[in-house]
N, C-alpha and C positions, 0 to 999 in steps of 0.2 A: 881678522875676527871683529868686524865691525859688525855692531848690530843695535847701532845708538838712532837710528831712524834711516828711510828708505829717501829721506831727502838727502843725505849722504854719499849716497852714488854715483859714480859716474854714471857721464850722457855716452850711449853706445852712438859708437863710428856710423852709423846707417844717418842719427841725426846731423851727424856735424858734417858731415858727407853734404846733408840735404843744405844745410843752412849755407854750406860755402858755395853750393851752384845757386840759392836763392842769390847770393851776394854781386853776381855777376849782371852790369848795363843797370838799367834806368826800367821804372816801372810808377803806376801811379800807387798814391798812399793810401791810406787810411781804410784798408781793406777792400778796395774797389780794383786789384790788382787779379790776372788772371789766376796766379796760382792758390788767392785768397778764397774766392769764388769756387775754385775745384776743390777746396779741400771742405768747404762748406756743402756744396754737393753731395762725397762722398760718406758726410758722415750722417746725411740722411739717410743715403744708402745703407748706410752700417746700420742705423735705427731701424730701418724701416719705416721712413715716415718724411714722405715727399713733402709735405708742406711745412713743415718744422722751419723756425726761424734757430740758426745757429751762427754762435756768437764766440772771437778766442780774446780771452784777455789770461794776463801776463800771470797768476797767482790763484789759487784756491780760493783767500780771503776775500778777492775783488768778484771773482766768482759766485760765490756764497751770497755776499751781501748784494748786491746787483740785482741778483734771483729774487732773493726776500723781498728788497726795496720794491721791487716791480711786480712782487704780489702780495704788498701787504703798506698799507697806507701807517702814515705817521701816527695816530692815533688807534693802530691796529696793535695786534699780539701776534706773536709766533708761536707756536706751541714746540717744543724737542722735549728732547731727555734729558735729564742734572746733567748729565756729564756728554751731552752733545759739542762737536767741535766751533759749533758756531757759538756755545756757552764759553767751553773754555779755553780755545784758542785763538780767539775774533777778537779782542781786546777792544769789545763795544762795535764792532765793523758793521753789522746788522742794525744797529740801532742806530749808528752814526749816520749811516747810506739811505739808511729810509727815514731821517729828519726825524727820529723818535718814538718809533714801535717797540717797544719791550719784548721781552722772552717770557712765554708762561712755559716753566717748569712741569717737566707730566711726573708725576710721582713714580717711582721705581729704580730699576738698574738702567745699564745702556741700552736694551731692548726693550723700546716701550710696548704695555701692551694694549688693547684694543679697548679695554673696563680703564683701563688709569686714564687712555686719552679723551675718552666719551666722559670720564670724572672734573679731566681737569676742560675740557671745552664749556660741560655744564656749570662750572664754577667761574667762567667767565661771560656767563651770558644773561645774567639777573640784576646788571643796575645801568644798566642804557645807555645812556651819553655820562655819565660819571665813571662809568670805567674804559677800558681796550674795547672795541671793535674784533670780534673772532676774525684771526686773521689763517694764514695759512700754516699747514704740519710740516715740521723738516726732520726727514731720515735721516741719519749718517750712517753710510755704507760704505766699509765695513767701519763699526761703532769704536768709538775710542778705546775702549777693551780689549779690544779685537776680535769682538762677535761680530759673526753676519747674519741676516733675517734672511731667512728662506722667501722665496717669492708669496708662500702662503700668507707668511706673517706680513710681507709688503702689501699684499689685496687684502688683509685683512686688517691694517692702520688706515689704508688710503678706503676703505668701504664707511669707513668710521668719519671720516675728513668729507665724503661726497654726503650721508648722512644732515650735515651742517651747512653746505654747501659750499667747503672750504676747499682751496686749493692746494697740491703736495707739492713740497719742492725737496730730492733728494741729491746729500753732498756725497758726491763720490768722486772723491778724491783719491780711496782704493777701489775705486769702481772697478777697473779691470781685476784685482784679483778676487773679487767678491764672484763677478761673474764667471769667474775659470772654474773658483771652489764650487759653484753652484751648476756649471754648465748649462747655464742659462746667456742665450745671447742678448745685446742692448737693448731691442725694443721688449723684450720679455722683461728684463730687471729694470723696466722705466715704464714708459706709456701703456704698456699692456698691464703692467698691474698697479697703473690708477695715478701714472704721477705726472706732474704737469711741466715741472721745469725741472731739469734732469746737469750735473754736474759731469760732464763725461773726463775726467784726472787724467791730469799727465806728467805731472812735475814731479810726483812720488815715484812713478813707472818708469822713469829713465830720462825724461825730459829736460831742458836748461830749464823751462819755466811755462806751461802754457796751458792752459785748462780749454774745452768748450762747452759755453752753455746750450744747452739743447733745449728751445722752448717751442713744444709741442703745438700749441696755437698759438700761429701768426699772428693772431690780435694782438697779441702782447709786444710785439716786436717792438711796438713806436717808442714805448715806455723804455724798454729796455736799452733805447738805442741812446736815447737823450739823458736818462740815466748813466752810462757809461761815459758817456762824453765827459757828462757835470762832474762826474767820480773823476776824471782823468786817467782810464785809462784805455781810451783810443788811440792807440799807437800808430802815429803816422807811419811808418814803417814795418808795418803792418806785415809785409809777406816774411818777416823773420821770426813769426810767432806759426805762419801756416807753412812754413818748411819743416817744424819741428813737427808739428800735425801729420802732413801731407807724409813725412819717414814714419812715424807710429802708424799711419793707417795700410802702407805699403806692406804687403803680402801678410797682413795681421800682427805687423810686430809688437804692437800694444799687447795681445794676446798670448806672444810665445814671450816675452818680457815678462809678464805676472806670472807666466806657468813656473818659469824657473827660481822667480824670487816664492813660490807656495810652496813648489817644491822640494828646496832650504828649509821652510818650515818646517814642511812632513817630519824632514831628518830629524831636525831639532825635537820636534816634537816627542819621536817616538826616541830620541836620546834621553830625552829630561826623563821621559815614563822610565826607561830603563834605567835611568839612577834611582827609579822610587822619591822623586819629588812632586812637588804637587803644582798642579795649571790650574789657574781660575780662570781663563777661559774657555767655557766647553765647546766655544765651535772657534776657527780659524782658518785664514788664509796665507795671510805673511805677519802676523802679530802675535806673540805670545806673550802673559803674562802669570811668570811661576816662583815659587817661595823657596827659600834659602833661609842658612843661620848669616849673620852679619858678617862673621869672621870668613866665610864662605865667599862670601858677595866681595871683603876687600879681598882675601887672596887673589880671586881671579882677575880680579878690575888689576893690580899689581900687577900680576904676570902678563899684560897688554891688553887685554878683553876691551870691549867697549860698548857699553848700552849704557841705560840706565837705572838705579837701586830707588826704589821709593823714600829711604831716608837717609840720616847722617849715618856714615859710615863710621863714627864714633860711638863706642857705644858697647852696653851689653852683648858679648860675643855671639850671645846663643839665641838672642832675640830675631824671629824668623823678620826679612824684608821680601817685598815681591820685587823684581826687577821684570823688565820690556825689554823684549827681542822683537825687531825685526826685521824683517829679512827683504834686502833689496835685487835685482835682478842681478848684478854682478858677480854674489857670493860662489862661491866655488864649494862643490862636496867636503872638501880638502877643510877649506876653512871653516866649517860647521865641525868634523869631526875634531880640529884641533880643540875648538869650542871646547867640546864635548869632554876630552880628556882633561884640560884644565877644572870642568866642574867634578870631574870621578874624581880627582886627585883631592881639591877641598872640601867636597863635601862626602 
């Protein structure tokens, strides 16, 4: 009954399978290795988009900031949402990677909308060289919340961002389960609706560790490459980050990974409703975020549960907490329903 994050999880046997045949004889490093190269290939393939410059480093964080650094200068701004992952879980990574870019905050919840971002760019474009430089928009998909932006709402931030003549860069680091929830394939939930440098996750989805950035035009590749470097983390060893790729992209397993960890959701989902508790997230894929009384929240945490409660678990009994489920590819029906009974029982 784990349901304290999707980084939590075991790596399925298909990847460590892959990793122990990459491990075998002598190859060259730093990504210039054949099976480096093939997995680079294929995830054009998967986008749709032969000329894309695609890059693996080891982490979301290195991921994320890399992207920005390389579309947004030191004296530039980033535009997100208050509660964007590159706000609250980058620990300065974006700012640190691009030598000094800030974050402009777009006013609202974790979906920004198309009036707050045209708000907050117009608030950053009236005092010249004394302030940021409009720099590039960054999605998080799906939102720390655990909403997802329907594709409308993605063409309709990045039409707002071409507008200014800014570039998007989207973190999806639930990338694969945004796209199952949506049935929307990669090059539809990236490039086709307006984004430039695109996060394709894998460390949440089952992976030891390895993200790819997908950037749309090759221009930008020099930047990104020498960037990477100076960041450190060009891994000489290179083909043990595109083993774990090369099993995620084999016969879709990225894909049938997120369907199972959504579809743990669902259950959950339609559990909570049926206890008559309440979700404040109205859309979902593998992230829930729903209200209890306190005394609710320790019982179940007690009896082995595991996520996380938004506060002290000390405290007025009757005082409602939101707690975070979610749900990674390994969970089993079995252990969703145990879930389930521990909350009928508390609450």
């Amino acid at each position: 009954m784990f349901f304290a994050s999707d980084n939590s999880g075991p790596v399925p046997s298909q990847v460590l399978e892959a990793i122990a045949r990459a491990n075998e004889g002598h190859t060259s490093g730093y990504g210039s290795d054949a099976l480096s190269l093939q997995v680079a290939d294929r995830i054009r393939d998967l986008f749709e988009a032969p000329e894309a410059a695609v890059y693996l480093v080891p982490t979301g964080t290195a991921a994320n900031s890399l992207a920005l650094a390389t579309l947004c200068p030191p004296y530039g701004t980033v535009f997100c949402s208050p509660v964007a992952h590159i706000h609250e879980d980058e620990c300065n990574a974006p700012e640190f990677y691009s030598g000094g870019a800030k974050l402009t905050l777009v006013k609202g919840g974790d979906r920004m909308t198309p009036e707050a971002l045209r708000a907050a760019i117009e608030g950053e474009g009236n005092r010249g060289v004394h302030g940021p430089k409009r720099g590039p928009v960054s999605i998080t998909q799906l939102t720390e919340k655990g909403n997802y932006y329907t594709l409308e709402e993605l063409r309709a931030l990045t039409a707002v961002a071409r507008e200014y003549g800014l570039p998007v860069h989207l973190d999806g680091a639930r990338f694969a389960n945004a796209a199952v929830k949506l049935g929307a394939t990669p090059a539809e939930m990236s490039w086709k609706s307006g984004v430039d440098i695109c996060v394709f996750g894998g460390t949440k989805n089952g992976l030891m560790g390895v993200e790819a950035v997908v950037i749309f035009d090759p221009a930008r590749a020099e930047e990104f490459e020498y960037r990477r470097k100076r960041g450190a983390h060009l891994f000489s060893k290179h083909r043990y980050l595109a083993a774990q790729m090369d099993a995620y992209l084999e016969g879709d397993l990225w894909k049938e990974l997120a369907e199972k960890a959504n579809a743990r959701c669902d259950q959950l989902m339609q559990g909570l409703k049926g206890l008559g508790l309440t979700v404040h997230n109205d859309t979902h894929a593998n992230m829930i975020f729903f209200e209890m009384p306190r005394a609710a929240h320790r019982k179940v945490l007690e009896a082995g549960a595991v996520y996380y409660p938004s506060g002290d678990l000390e405290g007025d009994d009757a005082e409602l907490l939101t707690g975070r489920l979610v749900c990674d590819w390994s969970l089993q029906p079995s252990d969703v329903s145990a879930f389930l009974d521990l909350l009928r029982d508390a609450a």
